[in-house]
Structure formats: structure tokens, C-alpha cells
N, C-alpha and C positions, 0 to 999 in steps of 0.2 A: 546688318541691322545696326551697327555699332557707328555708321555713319547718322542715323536718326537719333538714339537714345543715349549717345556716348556727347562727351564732351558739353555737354549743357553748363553754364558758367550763371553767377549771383552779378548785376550790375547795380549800384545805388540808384541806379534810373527805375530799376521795378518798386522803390519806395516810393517815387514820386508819382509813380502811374495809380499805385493803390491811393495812395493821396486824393487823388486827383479824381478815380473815381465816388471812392466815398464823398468827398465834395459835390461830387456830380449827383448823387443819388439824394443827398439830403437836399440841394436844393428842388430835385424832381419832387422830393415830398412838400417842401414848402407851396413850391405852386401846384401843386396839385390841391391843397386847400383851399385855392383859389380859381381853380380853373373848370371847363368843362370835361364831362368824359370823353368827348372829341379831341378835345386837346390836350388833354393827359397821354389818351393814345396816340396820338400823333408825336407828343414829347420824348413817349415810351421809343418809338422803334427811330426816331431817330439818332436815341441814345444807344439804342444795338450797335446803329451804323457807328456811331463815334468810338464805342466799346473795340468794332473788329477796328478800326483805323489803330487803335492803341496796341491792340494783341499785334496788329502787323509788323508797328513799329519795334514791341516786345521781343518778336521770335526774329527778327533781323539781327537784336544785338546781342540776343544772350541764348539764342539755339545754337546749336551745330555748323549753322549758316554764317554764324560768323567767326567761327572757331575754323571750319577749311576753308574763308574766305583769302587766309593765309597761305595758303597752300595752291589754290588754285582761283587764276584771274575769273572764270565765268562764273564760280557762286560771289566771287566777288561783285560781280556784275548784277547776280540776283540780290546780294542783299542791296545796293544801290537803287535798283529799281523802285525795291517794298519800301526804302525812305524816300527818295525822291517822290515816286508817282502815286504808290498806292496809298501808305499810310498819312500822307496829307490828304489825298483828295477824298476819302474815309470822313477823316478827322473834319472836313470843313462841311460835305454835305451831311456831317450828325447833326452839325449847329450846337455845337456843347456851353456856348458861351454866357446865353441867359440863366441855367441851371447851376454854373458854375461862382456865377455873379450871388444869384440867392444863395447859397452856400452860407453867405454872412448873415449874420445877425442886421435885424431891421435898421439899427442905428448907423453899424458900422458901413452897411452897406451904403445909406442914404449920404454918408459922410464922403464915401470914396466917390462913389457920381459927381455929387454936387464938387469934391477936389477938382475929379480928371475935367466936368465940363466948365468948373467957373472959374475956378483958380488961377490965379495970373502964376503963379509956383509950379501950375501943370502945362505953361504956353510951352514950352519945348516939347512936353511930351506931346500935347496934340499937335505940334508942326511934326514933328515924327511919324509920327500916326499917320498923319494925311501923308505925306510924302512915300510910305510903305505900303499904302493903299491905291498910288496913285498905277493905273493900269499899266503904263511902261515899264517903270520900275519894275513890276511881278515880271513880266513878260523875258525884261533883257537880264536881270537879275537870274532867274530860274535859269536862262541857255546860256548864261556865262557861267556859272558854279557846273552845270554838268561838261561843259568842253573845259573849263579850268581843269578840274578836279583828276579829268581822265589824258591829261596832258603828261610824259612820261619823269618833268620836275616835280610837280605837286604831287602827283600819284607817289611815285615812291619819296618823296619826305613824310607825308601820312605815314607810308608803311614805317616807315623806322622812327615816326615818334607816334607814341599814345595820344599823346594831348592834344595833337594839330587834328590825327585823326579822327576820334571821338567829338571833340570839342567845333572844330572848325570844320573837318570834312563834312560829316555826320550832322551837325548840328545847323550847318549850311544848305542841307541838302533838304534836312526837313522846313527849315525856315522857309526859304525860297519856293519850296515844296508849295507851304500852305498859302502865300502870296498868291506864287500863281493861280491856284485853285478858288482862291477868293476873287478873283480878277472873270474867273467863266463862271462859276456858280453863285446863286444867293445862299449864304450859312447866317439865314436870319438870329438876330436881324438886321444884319448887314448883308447890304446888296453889292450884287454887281452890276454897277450902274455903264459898263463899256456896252456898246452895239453888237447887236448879235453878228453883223458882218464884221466887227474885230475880234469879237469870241474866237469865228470859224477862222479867222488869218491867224489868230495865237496859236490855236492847236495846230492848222498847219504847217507853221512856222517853227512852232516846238517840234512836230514830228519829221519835219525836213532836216533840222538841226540833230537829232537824233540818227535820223537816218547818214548824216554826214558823215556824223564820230564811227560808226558802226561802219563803214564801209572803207572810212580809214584805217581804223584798227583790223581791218584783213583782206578784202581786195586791193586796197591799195598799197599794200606790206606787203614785205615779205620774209618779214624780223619782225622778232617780239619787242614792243616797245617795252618792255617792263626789264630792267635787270635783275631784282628784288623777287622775280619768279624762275632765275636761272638756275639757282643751285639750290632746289629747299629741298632739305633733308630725308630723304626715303621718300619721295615724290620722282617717278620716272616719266609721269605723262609730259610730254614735250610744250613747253611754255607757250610757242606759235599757237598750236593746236587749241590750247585753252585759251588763248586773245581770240581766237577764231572763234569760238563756242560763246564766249561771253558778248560778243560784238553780235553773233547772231540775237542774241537774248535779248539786246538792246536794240535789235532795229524789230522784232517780232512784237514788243513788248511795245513798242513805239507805234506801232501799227495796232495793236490790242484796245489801249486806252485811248488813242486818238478817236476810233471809230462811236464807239460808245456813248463819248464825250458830244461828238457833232450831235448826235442821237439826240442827248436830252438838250443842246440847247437848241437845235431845231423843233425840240416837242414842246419847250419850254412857248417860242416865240407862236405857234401854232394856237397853243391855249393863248396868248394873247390877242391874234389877231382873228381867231375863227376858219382860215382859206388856207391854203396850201399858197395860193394866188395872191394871198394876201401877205400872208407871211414873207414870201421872195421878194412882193416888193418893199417891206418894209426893211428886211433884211439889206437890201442895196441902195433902200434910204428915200424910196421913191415915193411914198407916203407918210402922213402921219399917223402916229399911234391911233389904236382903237380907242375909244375913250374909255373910261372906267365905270 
């Protein structure tokens, strides 16, 4: 049990997450003054979703899971996954960002809009904006940080510094994370204006790319690529063994979220087009949109 309730650690990041909810919830109350009970409830549970994407991120960095991450490569693997896959793609179908926006006061708010959308002082930050929204970017961004990251140079420089780790691994992984995820889902009210036949080639494409590394790291081995897991202290289990386990995590896990994913955005295009019939051929480009 000492594997569960032992070693739980304080990270500065659970200041900003409480932050960040309280912001969340006071702008939920603001527009809720203004809204329907429809869309109060619709704001409600998408704020759950947002909530678990935050807790996933949470229990990654300051549970147990990331305390034997050090010890052994395949919870390392799991805690990768819950930043990489799960706590962004949580975080983007909550949609936290109009709640987060009201947070401010009416002034300060109306001031920072009218900055980010007129301001000649904000043209870099919207060229930025757009260039990290642009569908590629998410797509090749997200499978370069995970095949970077699990390469045996950058892997063990992470493990022997903090700062590359936490800051760069970590923080790359959630970044890239929520691109991608913004790139196949709407997190109104931003859209994802790519084709539903480049949605279904992204996640294929991510989970081929997944499925690579994973079968690198152990059918195609036959040595641990990690050195940083050879000698850890009072840890007998054989370092191979756990590249083996964690590589499975990573091509099960690969195949977990990809399925799901085609799901809603095939249910997605369905509700637009009405047919099954309809939908495929829209899907391959072969019609135009239903109209609105």
C-alpha cells in the first residue's frame, strides 16, 4: 500500500492549478448572470471535464507516479502518457477558456481583448497564435516531442536535471499535448477548422508514430536503451524488463485513445451531415457541406 499512499510530494504547480480553478469558477458565476439554464449546464459539466484534465495533470506530478517514475521506466511511461494524451485532451474538450477570460473584471477584461485583437504591440503575439494553431504545426510538433523526448540522449539528460525535466520535458509534452488536441476537437470557442479526413490521418498517424517507438523500445531491442535505470538503488527488477512494460503502455495506450477519438469525430461529422452516406462522402471531400 506504501506504493499508493507513500511518497506523495508539494509541487508550486498545485498553487497555480488552485488559482486557476478559482478563476474558473468565478468566471462560471459571472456568466451565469447572464446566461441560460441550458448553458449554465452545459458550462457546468464541461467544467468537470476540465477539472479531471487538471486532477490528471496533478496526480502525474505530485503522486507516487512520479516519485517511482524514477526508479522504474514503465510508470515512467504512465506518467508520459496522463501528460501527453490524457490531461490535455481533458483540458481542451472542457473548453475552460471563456470562463477563465470572465475571471476579470469588466474593464480589465474589455481592455485585454480589444489589446490581443487591435493592437499593433499584440501583431507578434497573434502571428504566434496563428502559427500554433496552424494544424501542422500540432500534428508534427506533438510526434516530434514524443520520439524526441524518448530518444536515449534527451531521455536521460531530463533524468539528471530537474529543470530540463519538469520545465522542457514535462511542459512540452503538455504544450504539444493541448495543440494537438485543439487541432481534432472544437474547445469552443475555438474551432478545429482541419477536415474530418485529416482529423482521422492525425490520429492515425499519431498512433502509427506511437506504435513505432513502442516497438522499438522492445521487439526491436534487445538492451535497455536507458542507462540512468541500470544501477538504481535497492531496485532489482531488470531495466530491459521495464522498457518492455512501459513500451507496451505505450503502444495499448496508443490504441486506447486513438479509437475513441475517430469515434467522436466521426459522430461529430454525422451530426453535421445527417447519413452515414453522407458523412463518408464528405469525409473524402466528395461533397459539399450540409448547409446550416
Amino acid at each position: 500500500m506504501s506504493y499508493l499512499f507513500g511518497h506523495w510530494s508539494f509541487d508550486p504547480m498545485l498553487i497555480g492549478v488552485l488559482v486557476v480553478i478559482v478563476a474558473h469558477e468565478l468566471g462560471l458565476s459571472r456568466l451565469k448572470r447572464r446566461s441560460t439554464p441550458a448553458n449554465t449546464r452545459r458550462r457546468r459539466y464541461r467544467s468537470l471535464v476540465f477539472y479531471g484534465g487538471l486532477a490528471v495533470m496533478v496526480a502525474a506530478i505530485v503522486s507516487p507516479i512520479d516519485y517511482w517514475a524514477s526508479d522504474y521506466f514503465w510508470v515512467h511511461m504512465i506518467e508520459h502518457v496522463m501528460l501527453a494524451i490524457s490531461a490535455p485532451m481533458l483540458i481542451v474538450l472542457g473548453a475552460p477558456w471563456i470562463p477563465l477570460v470572465f475571471a476579470l473584471p469588466v474593464t480589465p477584461r474589455r481592455r485585454l481583448v480589444s489589446w490581443l485583437v487591435r493592437s499593433p504591440g499584440a501583431h507578434f503575439l497573434r502571428v504566434v497564435g496563428q502559427a500554433l494553431r496552424n494544424k501542422w504545426v500540432a500534428l508534427v510538433g506533438f510526434n516530434a516531442v514524443m520520439v524526441l523526448w524518448h530518444l536515449p540522449g534527451p531521455f536521460e539528460s531530463a533524468e539528471s536535471n530537474s529543470a530540463v525535466h519538469i520545465w522542457l520535458m514535462h511542459g512540452s509534452f503538455i504544450v504539444t499535448g493541448l495543440l494537438f488536441w485543439m487541432s481534432i476537437f472544437d474547445s469552443y470557442p475555438l474551432r478545429a477548422t482541419a477536415t474530418a479526413l485529416w482529423k482521422v490521418g492525425a490520429i492515425l498517424v499519431t498512433n502509427l508514430t506511437m506504435t513505432v517507438l513502442a516497438m522499438s523500445m522492445s521487439i526491436l531491442t534487445t538492451s535497455s536503451w536507458y542507462a540512468n535505470y541500470a544501477h538504481v538503488p535497492g531496485v532489482t527488477f531488470p531495466p530491459f524488463d521495464s522498457q518492455q512494460i512501459g513500451a507496451a503502455i505505450l503502444w495499448v495506450c496508443g490504441d486506447i485513445w486513438a479509437l475513441p477519438a475517430l469515434i467522436v469525430v466521426f459522430r461529430q461529422l454525422m451530426r453535421n451531415e445527417g447519413s452515414i452516406s453522407d458523412a463518408l462522402e464528405r469525409m473524402l471531400g466528395r461533397s459539399e457541406p450540409a448547409p446550416a
